[in-house]
N, C-alpha and C positions, 0 to 999 in steps of 0.2 A: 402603777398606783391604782386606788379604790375613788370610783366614784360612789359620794355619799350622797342619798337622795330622802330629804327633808318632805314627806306629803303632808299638808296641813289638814289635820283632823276636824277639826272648828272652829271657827273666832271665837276665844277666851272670853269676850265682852272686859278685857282690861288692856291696859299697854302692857305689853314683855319687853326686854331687854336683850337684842339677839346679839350683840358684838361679843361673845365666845364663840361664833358660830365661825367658824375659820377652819378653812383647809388644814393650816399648819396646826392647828390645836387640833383635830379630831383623826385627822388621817392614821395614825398610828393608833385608836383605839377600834375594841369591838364594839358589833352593835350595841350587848349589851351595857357597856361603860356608855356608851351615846347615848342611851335612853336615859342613863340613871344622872347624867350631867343636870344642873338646874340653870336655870335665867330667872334673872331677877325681873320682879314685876310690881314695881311697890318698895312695900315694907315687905312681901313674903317672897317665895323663889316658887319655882315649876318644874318638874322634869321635863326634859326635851320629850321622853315617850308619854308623858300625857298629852303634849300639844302635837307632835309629829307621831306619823307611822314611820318609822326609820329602817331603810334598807342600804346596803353595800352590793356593789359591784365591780369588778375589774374595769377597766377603765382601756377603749380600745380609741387607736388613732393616735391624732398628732399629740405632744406634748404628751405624752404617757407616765413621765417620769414628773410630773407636777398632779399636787393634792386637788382635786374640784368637789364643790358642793352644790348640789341644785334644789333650790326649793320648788315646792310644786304647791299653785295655790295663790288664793289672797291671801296675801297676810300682811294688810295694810295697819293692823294692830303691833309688829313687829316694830321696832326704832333699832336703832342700830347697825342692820344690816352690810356687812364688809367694813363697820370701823375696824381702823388700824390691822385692813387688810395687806401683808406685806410679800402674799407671794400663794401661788397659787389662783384661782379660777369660784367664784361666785355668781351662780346664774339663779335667778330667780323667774318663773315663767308667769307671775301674778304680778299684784301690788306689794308695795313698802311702804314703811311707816318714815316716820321722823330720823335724820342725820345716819342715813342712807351712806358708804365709805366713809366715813368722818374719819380725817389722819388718815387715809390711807397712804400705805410709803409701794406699794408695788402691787402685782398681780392684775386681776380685772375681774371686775366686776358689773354683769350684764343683768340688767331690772329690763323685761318687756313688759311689765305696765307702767305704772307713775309711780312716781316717790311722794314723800313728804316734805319738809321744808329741811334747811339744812345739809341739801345732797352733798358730797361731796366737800363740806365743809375742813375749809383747812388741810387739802388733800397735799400730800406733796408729794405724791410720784402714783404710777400705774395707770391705768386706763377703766374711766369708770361710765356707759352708756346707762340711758335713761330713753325705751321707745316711746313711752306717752308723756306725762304733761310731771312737772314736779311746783314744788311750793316756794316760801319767801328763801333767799339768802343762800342760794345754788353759789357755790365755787367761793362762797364769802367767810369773811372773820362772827366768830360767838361773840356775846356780849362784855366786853372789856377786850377782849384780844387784839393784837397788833395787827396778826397777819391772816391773810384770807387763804387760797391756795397758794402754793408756792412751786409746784410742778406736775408731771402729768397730766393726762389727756382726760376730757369731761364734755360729754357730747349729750342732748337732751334735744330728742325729735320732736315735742313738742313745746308747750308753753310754759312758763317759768314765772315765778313770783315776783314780790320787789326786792332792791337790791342785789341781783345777781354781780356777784363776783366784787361784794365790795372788800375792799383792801386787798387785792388780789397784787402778787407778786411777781409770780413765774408760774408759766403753763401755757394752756392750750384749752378753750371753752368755746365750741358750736353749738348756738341753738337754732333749732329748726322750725321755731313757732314766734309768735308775742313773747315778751318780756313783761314786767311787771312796771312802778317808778324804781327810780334812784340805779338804772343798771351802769355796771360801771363807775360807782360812786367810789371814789378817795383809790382810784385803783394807781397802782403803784407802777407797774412792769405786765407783762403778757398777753397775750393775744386772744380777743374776745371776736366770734363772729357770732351776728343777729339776723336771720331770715326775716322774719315777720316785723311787726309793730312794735313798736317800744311804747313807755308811758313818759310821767313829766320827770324832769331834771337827770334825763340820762348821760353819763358823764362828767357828774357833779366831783367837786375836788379831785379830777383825775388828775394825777403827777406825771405819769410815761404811758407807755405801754399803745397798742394798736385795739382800736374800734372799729368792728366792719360791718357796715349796715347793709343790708342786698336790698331794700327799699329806703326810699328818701322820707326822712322824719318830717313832720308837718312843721317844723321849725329846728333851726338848729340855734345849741346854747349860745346867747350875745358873749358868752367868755370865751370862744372860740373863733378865732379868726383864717378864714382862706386863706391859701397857697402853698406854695411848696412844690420844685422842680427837682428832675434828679432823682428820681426815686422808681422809673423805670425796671433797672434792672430788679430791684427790691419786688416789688411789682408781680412780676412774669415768675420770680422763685416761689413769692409767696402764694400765689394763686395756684401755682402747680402744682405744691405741697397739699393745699386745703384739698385738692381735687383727689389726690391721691389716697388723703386719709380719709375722705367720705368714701370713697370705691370700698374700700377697706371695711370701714362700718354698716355699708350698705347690703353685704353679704350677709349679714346679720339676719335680715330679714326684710321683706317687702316694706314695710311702711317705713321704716329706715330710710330705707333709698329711696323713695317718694319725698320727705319732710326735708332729707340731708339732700336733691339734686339740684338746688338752686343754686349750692357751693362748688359742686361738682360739675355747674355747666359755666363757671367765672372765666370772661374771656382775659385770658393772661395777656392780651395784646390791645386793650384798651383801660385807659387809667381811669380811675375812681377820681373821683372829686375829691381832694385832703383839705381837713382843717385842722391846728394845731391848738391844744389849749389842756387844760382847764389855766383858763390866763390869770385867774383868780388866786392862784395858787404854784406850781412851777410851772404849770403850761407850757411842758415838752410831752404831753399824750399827743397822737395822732390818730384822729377819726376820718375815716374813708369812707364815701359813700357812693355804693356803685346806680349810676343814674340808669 
């Protein structure tokens, strides 16, 4: 297969629209068809070669037989980047804009700088990292929506907005820095771990799902009440798993495994503190905090 490499010419000075920008929608074209492609920006459209130098290359190594695109550059003016990404490879070596894989159903897609708000939003499968800091509403529901992510993997090595992961379903979400308020708010199902600092009301209207703090929050919610035996074996699988998948991401690159080793150093042989709640509401989430 052709690696496509996107070099950002110059920030446009407007927002663009890059969710046509997909392995499965370009791989089969020439460059020329790729420059002449447009992205909405506005009311008006762009060609991909007024913003991008666009080059093709064979594509050597693993997975050979999957489509990848790399951008090269800020382009913190982009929004979109790997929406309704469903298969193939997105690396971005700068910044992104606004709703960064939104609905992504598969593939991966790797941002080493920050994102926008909306990373990840509504993702439901593939594997989406984030090496620097992103905005409000990571791994959560848009406004009126039901559901927030629903599957796949969503890891952010640094710090993150408010509301991460509200109405979250199904998946898997490591952050490596602070949180913003409201994390974990109205979350439904899935497993959320937090290195750093949270803000206020984290874990507000949660229903199910696992909260993992690697630091003790200056208070925890009065809807939440201790205890909980038995959960050992849960314990030593879950912790092995977290350990395995930051080894994994931390190959990525050095600050990765810098942000991501606090998860990676979780001793699977002594238990976190659990509380179970939002009591407010069905209060079967389980928050664990490792002392």
């Amino acid at each position: 297969m052709t690696t496509i490499t996107l070099r950002v010419k110059h920030a446009p000075g407007f927002r663009v629209h890059g969710s046509p920008l997909l392995p499965s929608a370009l791989s089969a074209l020439s460059r020329d068809a790729i420059e002449r492609m447009l992205l909405s920006a506005g009311n008006e459209a762009f060609a991909i070669g007024d913003l991008f130098d666009v080059s093709l290359a064979p594509k050597t190594g693993e997975a050979d037989d999957e489509a990848s695109i790399v951008i090269e550059g800020d382009a913190r003016w982009l929004d979109g980047v790997g929406a309704q990404l469903d298969a193939g490879s997105v690396r971005v070596t700068g910044s992104v804009g606004d709703y960064a894989g939104l609905r992504m159903t598969g593939g991966t897609l790797d941002i080493e700088g920050d994102a926008g708000h909306f990373t990840g939003c509504e993702m439901r499968g593939g594997r989406l990292t984030v090496a620097g800091h992103s905005g409000d509403f990571v791994a959560g529901a848009r406004t009126g929506a039901m559901e927030g992510m629903t599957g796949g993997t969503l890891v952010v090595a640094g710090n993150t907005g408010a509301r991460l992961a509200d109405r979250m379903r199904r998946g898997t979400v490591l952050i490596g820095g602070d949180t913003g308020d409201y994390a974990a708010s109205r979350l439904v199902a899935g497993t959320i771990g937090i290195a750093g600092r949270l803000g206020a009301h984290y874990g507000y209207g949660m229903r199910r799902g696992t909260l993992l703090l690697l630091q003790r929050p200056e208070r925890v919610p009065p809807t939440f009440t201790a205890g909980g035996r038995g959960f050992d074996v849960f314990w030593s699988l879950f912790a092995r798993a977290l350990a395995a998948q930051c080894s994994e991401f931390a190959s990525a690159s050095a600050l990765m495994k810098q942000r991501l080793a606090p998860f990676a150093a979780l001793d699977a042989r002594t238990l976190p503190q659990r509380y179970a709640g939002d009591l407010a509401v069905d209060g079967r989430g389980e928050l664990l905090i490792v002392e």
